[in-house]
C-alpha positions as CSV (number, residue, x, y, z in Angstrom):
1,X,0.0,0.0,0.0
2,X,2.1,2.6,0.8
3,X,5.3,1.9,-1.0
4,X,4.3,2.7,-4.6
5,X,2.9,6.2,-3.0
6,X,6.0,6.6,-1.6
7,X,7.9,5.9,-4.8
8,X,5.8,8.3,-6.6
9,X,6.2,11.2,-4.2
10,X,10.0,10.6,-3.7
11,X,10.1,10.8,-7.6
12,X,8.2,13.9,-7.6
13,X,10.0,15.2,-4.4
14,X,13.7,14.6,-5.6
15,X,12.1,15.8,-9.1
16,X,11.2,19.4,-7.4
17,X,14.2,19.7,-5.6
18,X,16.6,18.9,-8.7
19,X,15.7,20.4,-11.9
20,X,16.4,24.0,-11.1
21,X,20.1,22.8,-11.2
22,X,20.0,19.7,-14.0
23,X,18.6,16.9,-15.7
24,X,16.0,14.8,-14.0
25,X,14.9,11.5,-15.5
26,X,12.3,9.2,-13.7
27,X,12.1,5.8,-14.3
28,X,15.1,4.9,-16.5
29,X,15.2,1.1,-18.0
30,X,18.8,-0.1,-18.2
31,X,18.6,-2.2,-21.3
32,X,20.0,-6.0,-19.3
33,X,17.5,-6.9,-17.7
34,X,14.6,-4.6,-17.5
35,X,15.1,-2.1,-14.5
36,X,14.4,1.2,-13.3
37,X,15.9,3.6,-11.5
38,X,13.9,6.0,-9.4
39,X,16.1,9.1,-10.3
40,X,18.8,9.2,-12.1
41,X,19.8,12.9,-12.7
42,X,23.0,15.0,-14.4
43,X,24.2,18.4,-13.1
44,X,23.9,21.0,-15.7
45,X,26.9,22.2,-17.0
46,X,26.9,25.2,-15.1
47,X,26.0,23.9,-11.7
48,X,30.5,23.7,-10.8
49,X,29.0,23.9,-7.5
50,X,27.0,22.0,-5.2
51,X,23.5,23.7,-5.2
52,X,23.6,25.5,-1.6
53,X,19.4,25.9,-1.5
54,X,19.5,22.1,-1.0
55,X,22.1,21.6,1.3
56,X,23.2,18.0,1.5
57,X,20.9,17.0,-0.8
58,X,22.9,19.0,-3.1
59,X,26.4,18.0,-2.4
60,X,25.1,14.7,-3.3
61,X,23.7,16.1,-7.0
62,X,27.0,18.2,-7.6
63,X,27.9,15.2,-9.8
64,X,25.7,12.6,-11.9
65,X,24.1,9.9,-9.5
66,X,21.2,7.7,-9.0
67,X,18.9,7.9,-6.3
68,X,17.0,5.5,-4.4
69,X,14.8,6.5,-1.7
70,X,13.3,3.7,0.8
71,X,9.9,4.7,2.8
72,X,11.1,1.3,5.2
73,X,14.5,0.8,6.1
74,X,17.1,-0.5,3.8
75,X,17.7,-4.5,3.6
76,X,20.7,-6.3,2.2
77,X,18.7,-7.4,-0.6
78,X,17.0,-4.2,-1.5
79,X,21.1,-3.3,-1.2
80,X,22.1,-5.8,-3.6
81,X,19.6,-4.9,-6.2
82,X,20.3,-1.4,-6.6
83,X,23.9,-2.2,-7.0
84,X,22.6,-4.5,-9.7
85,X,20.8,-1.4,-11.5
86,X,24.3,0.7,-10.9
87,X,26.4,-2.0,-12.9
88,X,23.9,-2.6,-15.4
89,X,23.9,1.3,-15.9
90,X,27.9,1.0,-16.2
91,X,27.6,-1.7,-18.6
92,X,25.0,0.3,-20.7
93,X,27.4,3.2,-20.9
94,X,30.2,1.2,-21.5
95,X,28.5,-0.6,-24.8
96,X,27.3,2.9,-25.4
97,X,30.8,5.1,-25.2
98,X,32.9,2.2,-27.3
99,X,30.2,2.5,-30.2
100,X,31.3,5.6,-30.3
101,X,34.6,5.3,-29.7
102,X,34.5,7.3,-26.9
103,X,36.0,6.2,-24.0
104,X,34.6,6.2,-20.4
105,X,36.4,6.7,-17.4
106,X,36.1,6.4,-13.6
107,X,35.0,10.2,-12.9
108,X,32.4,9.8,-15.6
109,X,30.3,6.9,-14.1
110,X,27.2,8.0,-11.8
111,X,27.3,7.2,-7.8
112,X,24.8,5.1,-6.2
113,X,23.3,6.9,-3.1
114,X,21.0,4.9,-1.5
115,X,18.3,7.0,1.1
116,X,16.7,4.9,4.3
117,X,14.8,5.9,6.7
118,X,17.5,3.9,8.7
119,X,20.4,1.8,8.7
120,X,21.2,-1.1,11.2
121,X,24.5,-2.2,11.8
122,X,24.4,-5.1,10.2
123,X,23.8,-3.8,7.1
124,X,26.9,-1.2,7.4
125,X,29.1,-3.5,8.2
126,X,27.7,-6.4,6.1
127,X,28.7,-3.9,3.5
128,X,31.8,-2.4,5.0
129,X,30.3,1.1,4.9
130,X,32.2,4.0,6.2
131,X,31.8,7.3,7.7
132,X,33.6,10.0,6.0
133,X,36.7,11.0,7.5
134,X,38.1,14.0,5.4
135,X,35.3,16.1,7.5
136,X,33.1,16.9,3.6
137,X,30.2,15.0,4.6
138,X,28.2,14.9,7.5
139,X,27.6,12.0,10.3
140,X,24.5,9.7,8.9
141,X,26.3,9.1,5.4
142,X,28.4,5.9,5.0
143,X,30.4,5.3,2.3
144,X,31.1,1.7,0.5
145,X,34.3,0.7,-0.5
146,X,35.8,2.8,-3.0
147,X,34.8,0.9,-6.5
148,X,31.5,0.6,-5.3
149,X,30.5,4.3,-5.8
150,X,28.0,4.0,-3.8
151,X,26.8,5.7,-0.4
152,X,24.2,4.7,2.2
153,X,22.3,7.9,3.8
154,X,20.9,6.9,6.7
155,X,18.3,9.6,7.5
156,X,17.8,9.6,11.1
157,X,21.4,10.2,11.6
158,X,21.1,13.6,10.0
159,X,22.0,16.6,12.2
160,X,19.0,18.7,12.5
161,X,20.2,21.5,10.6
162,X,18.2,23.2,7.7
163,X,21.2,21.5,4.7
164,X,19.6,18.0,5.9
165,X,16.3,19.2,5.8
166,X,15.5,18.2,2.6
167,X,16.5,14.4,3.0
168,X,15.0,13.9,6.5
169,X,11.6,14.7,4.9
170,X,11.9,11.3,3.4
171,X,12.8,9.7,6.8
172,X,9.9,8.1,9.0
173,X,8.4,8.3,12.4
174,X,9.9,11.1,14.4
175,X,12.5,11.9,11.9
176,X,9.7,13.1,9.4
177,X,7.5,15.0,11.5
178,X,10.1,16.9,12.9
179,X,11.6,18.1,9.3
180,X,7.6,18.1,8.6
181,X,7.3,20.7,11.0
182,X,10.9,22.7,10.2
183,X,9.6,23.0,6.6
184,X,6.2,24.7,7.7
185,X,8.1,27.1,10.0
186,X,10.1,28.6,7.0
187,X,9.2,31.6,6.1
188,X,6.7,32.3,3.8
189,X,8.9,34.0,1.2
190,X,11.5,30.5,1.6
191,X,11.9,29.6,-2.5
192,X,11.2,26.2,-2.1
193,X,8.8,26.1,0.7
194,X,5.1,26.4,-1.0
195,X,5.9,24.0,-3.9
196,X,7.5,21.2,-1.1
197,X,3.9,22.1,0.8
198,X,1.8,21.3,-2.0
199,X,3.5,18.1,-2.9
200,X,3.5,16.7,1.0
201,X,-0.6,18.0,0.9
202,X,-1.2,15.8,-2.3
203,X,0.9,12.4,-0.9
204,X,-1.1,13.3,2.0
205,X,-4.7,13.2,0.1
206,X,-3.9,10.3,-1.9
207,X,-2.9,8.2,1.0
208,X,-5.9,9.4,2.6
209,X,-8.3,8.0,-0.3
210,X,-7.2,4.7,-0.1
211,X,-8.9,1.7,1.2
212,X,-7.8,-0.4,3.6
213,X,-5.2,1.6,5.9
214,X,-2.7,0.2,7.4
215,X,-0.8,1.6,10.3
216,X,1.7,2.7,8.5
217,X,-0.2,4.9,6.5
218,X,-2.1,5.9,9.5
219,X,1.0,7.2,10.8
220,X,2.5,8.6,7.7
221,X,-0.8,10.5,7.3
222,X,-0.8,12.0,11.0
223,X,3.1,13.0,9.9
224,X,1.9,15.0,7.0
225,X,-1.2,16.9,8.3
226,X,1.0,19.3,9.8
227,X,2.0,20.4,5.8
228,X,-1.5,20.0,4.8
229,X,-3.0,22.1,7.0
230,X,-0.8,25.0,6.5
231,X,-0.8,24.4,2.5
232,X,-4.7,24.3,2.4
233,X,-4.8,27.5,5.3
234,X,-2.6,29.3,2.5
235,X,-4.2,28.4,-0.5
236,X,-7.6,29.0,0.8
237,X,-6.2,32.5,2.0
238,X,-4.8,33.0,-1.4
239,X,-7.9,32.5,-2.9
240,X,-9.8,35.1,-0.6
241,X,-7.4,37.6,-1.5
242,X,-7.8,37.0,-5.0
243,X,-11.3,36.9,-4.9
244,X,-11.0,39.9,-3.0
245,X,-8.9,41.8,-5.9
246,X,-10.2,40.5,-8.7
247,X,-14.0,42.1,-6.8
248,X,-12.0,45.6,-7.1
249,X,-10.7,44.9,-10.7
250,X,-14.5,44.6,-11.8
251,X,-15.6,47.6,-10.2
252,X,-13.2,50.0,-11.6
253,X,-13.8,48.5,-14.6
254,X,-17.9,48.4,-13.9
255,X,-17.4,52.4,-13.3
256,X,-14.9,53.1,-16.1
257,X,-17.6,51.7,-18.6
258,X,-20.4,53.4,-16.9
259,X,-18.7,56.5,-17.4
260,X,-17.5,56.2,-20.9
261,X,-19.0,53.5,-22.8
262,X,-16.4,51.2,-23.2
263,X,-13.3,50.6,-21.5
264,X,-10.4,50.8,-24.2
265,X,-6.8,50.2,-24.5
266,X,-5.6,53.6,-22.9
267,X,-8.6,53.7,-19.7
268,X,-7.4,50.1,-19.3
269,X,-3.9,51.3,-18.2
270,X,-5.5,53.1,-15.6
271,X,-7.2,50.5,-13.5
272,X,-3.9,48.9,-12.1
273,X,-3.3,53.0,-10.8
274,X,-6.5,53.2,-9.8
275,X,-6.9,50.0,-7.7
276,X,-3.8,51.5,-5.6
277,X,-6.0,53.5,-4.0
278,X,-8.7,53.6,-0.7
279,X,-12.3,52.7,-1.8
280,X,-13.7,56.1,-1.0
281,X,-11.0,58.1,-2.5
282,X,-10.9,55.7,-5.8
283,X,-14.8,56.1,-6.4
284,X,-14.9,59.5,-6.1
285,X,-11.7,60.1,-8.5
286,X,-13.9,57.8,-10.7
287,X,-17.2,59.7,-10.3
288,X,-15.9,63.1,-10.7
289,X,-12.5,63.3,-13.0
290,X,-12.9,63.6,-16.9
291,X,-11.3,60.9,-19.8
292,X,-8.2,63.0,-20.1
293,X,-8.0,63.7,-16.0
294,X,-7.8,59.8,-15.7
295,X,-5.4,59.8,-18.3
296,X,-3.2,62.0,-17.4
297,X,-3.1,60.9,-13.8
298,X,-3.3,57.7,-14.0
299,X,-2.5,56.0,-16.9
300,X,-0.1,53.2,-15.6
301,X,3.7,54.1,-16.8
302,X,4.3,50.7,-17.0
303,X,2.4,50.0,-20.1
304,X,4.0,52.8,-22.5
């Protein structure tokens, strides 16, 4: 039940998050044996940096790399298999580079990083995975052996700081609902904080709509109410003060055509002026000034 929801919110998630600063693609096949890859993505040319609006999340995307994000934590299989879509990528490249007599090397190949909610210690050290020790990446990321090219990100390891925000979104349990409620404290303005909303609001209503709960998704809900509350409270506010303006817009208008007949292309530059203005002072500039008084006061700069 809630696993191919989660896939297809990480997808969308990741996808949000990513393309301001490269190429996303979702779902790749890797021609061996049919698989997929939830995100594989490529820097753009000019991104020589790691993107600093999404912190750790882009350190990891400063360079190509697949992505695969667990909603449960990480097993050895689930390991196994996405290094199995990592050398069947390599291989695909490989075939694809000596067609064209293009060599591949090492720094060219994508790295693997694999995103659970948690890692036990089995797994890390069934794996031999490291912690960085040069001091570039923080605690919670554990590297493979070299050749590998591959990292495990265990989520709640993070530190609670805003440049791990992004990944322990896609963590579980407390982990979640505390980078749930981080992401709703930012302000308003934040660049990627309405968009992130609206995406945690829509997992939240499809979840919602299915049948047959489990507790999981019981859970996982009660984790993303806090985002859909405060997206709907914002979009329903929104709306009012839309409504509201677009009221005003219709009046001017309503009065300018009243006046004079019809409301053409040069009057029209004055209702943006116009609407700048207190309701009593705006109706009686609109009652009692002439055409060319309007225009000549009015008439919005902008548009010349």
């Amino acid at each position: 039940m809630t696993r191919q929801p989660h896939d297809q919110f990480a997808k969308q998630y990741l996808t949000e998050l990513l393309t301001p600063h490269g190429q996303v693609e979702i779902s790749r096949e890797l021609t061996s044996e049919v698989r997929q890859v939830d995100i594989w993505f490529l820097p753009t040319a000019s991104e020589s940096t790691a993107a600093q609006d999404i912190g750790l999340l882009g350190q990891i995307a400063s360079s190509a790399c697949l992505l695969e994000p667990f909603r449960n934590a990480t097993g050895i299989m689930a390991v196994r298999n996405c290094l199995l879509k990592l050398f069947a990528l390599y291989s695909d490249l490989q075939r694809k580079a000596r067609r064209k007599q293009n060599p591949i090397t090492e720094t060219d190949l994508p790295c693997l990083w694999i995103l659970s909610p948690s890692c036990s210690a089995q797994l890390l050290n069934g794996f031999a995975a490291k912690l960085d020790n040069s001091g570039n990446w923080v605690a919670g990321v554990y590297f493979l052996p070299e050749c590998f090219n591959t990292a495990l990100v265990a989520i709640n390891q993070l530190p609670l700081t805003e440049e791990t925000l992004w990944l322990r979104i896609l963590g579980r349990d407390k982990t979640q609902s505390q980078a749930i409620n981080e992401l709703v404290a930012l302000p308003y303005g934040h660049p990627l904080r309405r968009n992130i909303l609206e995406i945690l609001a829509n997992w939240r209503i499809k979840i919602e709509r299915s049948e047959d709960l489990t507790e999981d998704d019981r859970e996982l809900i009660m984790n993303l109410s806090p985002a859909y509350l405060r997206w709907r409270e914002e979009t329903l506010e929104q709306g009012r003060e839309q409504g509201y303006l677009d009221g005003q817009r219709l009046m001017v208008e309503n009065l300018l055509a009243g006046r004079f007949g019809t409301v053409d292309l040069e009057l029209s530059r004055t209702i943006e002026p116009l609407m700048q203005l207190p309701i009593k002072d705006r109706t009686q500039v609109l009652l009692n000034l002439s055409r060319q008084e309007l225009l000549e006061r009015f008439s919005d700069s902008r548009s010349h």
